[in-house]
Legacy VTK file of the C-alpha trace (Angstrom):
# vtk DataFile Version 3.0
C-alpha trace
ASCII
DATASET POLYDATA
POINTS 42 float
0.000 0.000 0.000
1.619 3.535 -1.005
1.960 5.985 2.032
-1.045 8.208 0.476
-3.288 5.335 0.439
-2.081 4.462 4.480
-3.042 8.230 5.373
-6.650 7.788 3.945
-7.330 4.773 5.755
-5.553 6.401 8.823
-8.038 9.455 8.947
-11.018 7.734 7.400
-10.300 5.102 10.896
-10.022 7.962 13.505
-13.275 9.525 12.394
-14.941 6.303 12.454
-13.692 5.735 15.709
-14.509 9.265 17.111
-18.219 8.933 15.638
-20.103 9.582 19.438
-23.792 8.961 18.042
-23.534 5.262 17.283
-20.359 2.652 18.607
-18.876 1.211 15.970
-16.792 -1.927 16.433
-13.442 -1.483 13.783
-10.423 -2.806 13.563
-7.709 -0.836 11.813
-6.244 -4.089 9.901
-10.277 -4.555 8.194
-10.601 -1.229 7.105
-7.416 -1.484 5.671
-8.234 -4.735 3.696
-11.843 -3.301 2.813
-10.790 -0.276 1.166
-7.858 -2.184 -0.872
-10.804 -4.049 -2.279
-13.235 -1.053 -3.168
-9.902 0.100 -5.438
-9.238 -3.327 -7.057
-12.581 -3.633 -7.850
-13.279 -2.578 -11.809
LINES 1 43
42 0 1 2 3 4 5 6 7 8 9 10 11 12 13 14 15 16 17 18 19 20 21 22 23 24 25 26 27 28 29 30 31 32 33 34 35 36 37 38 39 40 41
């Protein structure tokens, strides 16, 4: 994964995470692998 791609998935975690109106149960690693395959997906 290039370093651009890392950052997304780095602030698109912590404002998942910081989202106070519902819990949501993430895990760094499956966001990571989720997003990877939204951009191999053609």
């Amino acid at each position: 994964m290039t370093r651009k791609s890392e950052h997304l998935v780095d602030l698109i975690f912590k404002k998942l995470k910081t989202y106070n109106q519902k819990k949501i149960f993430l895990e760094k690693e499956n966001l990571n692998i989720f997003i990877l395959s939204l951009f191999k997906e053609k």
